[in-house]
Structures are given as structure tokens and as C-alpha cells.
Backbone as CSV, one residue per row, in Angstrom:
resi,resn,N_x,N_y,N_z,CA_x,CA_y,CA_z,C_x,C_y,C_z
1,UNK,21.411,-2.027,-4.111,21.508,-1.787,-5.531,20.244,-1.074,-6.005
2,UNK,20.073,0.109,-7.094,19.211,0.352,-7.791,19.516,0.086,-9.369
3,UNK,18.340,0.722,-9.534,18.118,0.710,-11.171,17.400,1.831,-11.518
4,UNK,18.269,2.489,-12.264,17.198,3.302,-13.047,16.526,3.355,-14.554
5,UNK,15.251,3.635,-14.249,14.324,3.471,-15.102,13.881,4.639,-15.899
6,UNK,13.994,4.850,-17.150,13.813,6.153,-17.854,11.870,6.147,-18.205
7,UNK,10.908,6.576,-18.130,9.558,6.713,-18.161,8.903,8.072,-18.938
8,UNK,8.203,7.595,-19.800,7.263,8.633,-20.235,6.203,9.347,-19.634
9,UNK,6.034,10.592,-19.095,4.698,10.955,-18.529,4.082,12.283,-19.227
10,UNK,2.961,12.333,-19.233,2.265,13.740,-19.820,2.812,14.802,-19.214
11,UNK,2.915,16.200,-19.859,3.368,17.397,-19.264,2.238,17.830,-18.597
12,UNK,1.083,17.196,-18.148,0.087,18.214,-17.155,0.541,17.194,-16.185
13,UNK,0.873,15.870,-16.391,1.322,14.861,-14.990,2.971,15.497,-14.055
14,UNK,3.137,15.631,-15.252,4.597,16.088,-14.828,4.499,17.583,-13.818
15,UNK,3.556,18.374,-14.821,3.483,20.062,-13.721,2.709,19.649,-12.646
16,UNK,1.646,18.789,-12.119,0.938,18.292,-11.211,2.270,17.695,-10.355
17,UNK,3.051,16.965,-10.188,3.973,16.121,-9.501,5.162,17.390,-9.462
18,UNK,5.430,17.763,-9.849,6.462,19.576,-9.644,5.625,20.282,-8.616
19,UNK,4.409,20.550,-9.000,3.782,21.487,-7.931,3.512,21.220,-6.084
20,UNK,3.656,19.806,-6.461,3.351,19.073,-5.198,4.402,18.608,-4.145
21,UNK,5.836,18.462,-4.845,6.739,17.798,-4.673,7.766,18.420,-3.365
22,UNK,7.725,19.810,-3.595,8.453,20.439,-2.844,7.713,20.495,-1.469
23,UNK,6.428,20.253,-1.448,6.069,20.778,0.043,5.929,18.578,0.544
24,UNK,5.962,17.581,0.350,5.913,16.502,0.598,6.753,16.000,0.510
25,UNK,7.933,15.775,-0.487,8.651,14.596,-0.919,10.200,15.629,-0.841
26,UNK,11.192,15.097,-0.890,12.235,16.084,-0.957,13.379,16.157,-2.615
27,UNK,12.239,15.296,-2.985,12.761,14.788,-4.779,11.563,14.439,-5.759
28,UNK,11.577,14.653,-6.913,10.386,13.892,-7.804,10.949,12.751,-8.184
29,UNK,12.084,12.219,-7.518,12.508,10.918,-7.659,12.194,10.141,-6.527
30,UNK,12.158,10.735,-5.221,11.345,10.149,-4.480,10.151,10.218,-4.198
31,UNK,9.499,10.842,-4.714,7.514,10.868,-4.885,7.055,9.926,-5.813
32,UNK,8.078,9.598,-6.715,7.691,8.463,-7.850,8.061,7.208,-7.279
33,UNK,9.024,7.359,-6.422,9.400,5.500,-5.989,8.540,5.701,-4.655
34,UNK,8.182,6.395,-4.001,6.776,6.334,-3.285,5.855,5.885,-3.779
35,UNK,5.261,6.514,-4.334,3.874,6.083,-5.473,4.059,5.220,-5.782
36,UNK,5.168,4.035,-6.191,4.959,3.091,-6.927,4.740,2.015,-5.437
37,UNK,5.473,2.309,-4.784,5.462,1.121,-3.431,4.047,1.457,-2.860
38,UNK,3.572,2.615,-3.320,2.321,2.469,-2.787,1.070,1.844,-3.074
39,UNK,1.161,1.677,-5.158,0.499,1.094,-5.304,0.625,-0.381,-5.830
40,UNK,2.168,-0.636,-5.702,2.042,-1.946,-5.124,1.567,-2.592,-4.146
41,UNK,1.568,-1.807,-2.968,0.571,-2.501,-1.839,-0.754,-2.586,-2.007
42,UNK,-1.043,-1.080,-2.669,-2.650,-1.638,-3.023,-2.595,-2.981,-3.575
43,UNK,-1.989,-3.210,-4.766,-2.457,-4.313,-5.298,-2.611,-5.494,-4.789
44,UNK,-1.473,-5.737,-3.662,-1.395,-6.773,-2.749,-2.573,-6.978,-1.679
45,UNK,-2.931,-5.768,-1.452,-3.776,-6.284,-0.666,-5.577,-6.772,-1.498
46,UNK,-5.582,-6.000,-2.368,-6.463,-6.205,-3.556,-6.346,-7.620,-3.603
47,UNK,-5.034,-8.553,-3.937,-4.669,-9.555,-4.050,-5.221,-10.552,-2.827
48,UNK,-4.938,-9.719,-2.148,-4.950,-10.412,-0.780,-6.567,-10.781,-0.494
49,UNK,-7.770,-9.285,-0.351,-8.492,-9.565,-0.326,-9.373,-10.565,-1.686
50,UNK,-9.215,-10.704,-2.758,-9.618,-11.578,-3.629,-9.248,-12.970,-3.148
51,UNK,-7.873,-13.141,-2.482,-7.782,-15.010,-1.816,-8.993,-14.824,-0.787
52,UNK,-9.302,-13.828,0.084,-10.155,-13.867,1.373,-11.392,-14.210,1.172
53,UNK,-11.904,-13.625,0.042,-13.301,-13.712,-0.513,-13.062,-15.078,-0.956
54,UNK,-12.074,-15.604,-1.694,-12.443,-17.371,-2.377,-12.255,-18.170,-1.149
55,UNK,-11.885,-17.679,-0.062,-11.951,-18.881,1.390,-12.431,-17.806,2.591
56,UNK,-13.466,-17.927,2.832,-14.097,-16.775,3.806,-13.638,-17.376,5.244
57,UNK,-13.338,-16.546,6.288,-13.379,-16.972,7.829,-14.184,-17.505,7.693
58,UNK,-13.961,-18.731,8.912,-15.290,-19.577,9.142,-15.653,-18.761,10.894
59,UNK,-16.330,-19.295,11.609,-17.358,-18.934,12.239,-16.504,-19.032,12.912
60,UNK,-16.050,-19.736,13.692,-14.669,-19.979,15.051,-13.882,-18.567,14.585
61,UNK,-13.335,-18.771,13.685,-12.304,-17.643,13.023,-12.776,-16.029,13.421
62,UNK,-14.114,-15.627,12.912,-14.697,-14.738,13.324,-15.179,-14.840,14.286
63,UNK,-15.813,-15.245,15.430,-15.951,-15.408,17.032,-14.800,-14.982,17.446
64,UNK,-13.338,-15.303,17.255,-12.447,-14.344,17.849,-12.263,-12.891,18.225
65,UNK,-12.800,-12.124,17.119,-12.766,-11.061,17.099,-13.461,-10.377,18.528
66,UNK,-14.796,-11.307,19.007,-15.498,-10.926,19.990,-14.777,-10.732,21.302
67,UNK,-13.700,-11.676,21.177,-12.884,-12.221,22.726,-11.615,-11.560,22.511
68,UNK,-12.190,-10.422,23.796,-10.547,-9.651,23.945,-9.649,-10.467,24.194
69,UNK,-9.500,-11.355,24.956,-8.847,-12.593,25.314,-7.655,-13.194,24.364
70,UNK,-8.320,-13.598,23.115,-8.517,-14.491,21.657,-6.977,-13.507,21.690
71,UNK,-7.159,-12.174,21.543,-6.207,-10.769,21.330,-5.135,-10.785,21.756
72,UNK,-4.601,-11.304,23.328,-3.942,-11.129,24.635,-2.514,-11.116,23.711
73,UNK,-2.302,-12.002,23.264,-0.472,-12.112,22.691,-0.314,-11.941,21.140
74,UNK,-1.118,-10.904,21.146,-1.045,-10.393,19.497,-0.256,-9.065,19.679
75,UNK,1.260,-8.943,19.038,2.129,-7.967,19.176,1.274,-6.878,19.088
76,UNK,1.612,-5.389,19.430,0.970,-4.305,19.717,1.686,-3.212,18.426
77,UNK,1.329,-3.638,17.495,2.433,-2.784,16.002,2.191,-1.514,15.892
């Protein structure tokens, strides 16, 4: 299922995203639902790193990193 969403943008945003569109994206409907999943991930990980910083690895946690070993059955993505 989608949804579509009607949006306001400036006409220098709009000729910037036209000019670009044809050599990257094969729609300015898909350069915009790009962009948005993209910076939803930023945010997540933004998110993500702000939980990391309020509970830091502890010392065991980071010593892994040293031991290729620690690594051995970590899928290869």
C-alpha cells in the first residue's frame, strides 16, 4: 500500500531536484521517497548513537574488537 502526500517546496528546491533527477533517480518521486528513507536513517542512528553515549561499552565489550577470534561467527553482510 502507499499514500500519497501532497508537499510544499521552494522553486529554487524544486529546479535543484529537476536538474539532478534525470541523471540519478528515474522519477522526482523517487528521489523524494529516497531522501526521506535516508534521512530517516540518519535520525536513527543519531538516535541510536545518543542511547550509546548514555550506556558506553564497557571494557570486555571493547576488548573484543582486538580479537579476530571474538569476530569468527559474525555474518559477513
Amino acid at each position: 500500500m502507499t499514500t500519497q502526500i501532497a508537499v510544499r517546496l521552494p522553486d529554487e528546491l524544486v529546479e535543484r531536484l529537476d536538474a539532478l533527477v534525470p541523471s540519478a533517480h528515474s522519477s522526482r518521486s523517487e528521489a523524494i521517497r529516497q531522501s526521506i528513507e535516508l534521512y530517516l536513517y540518519r535520525l536513527a542512528c543519531e538516535r541510536d548513537a545518543e542511547r550509546y553515549a548514555q550506556q558506553p561499552l564497557t571494557d570486555e565489550e571493547l576488548a573484543l574488537a582486538d580479537h579476530a577470534e571474538a569476530w569468527a561467527d559474525t555474518p559477513s553482510w
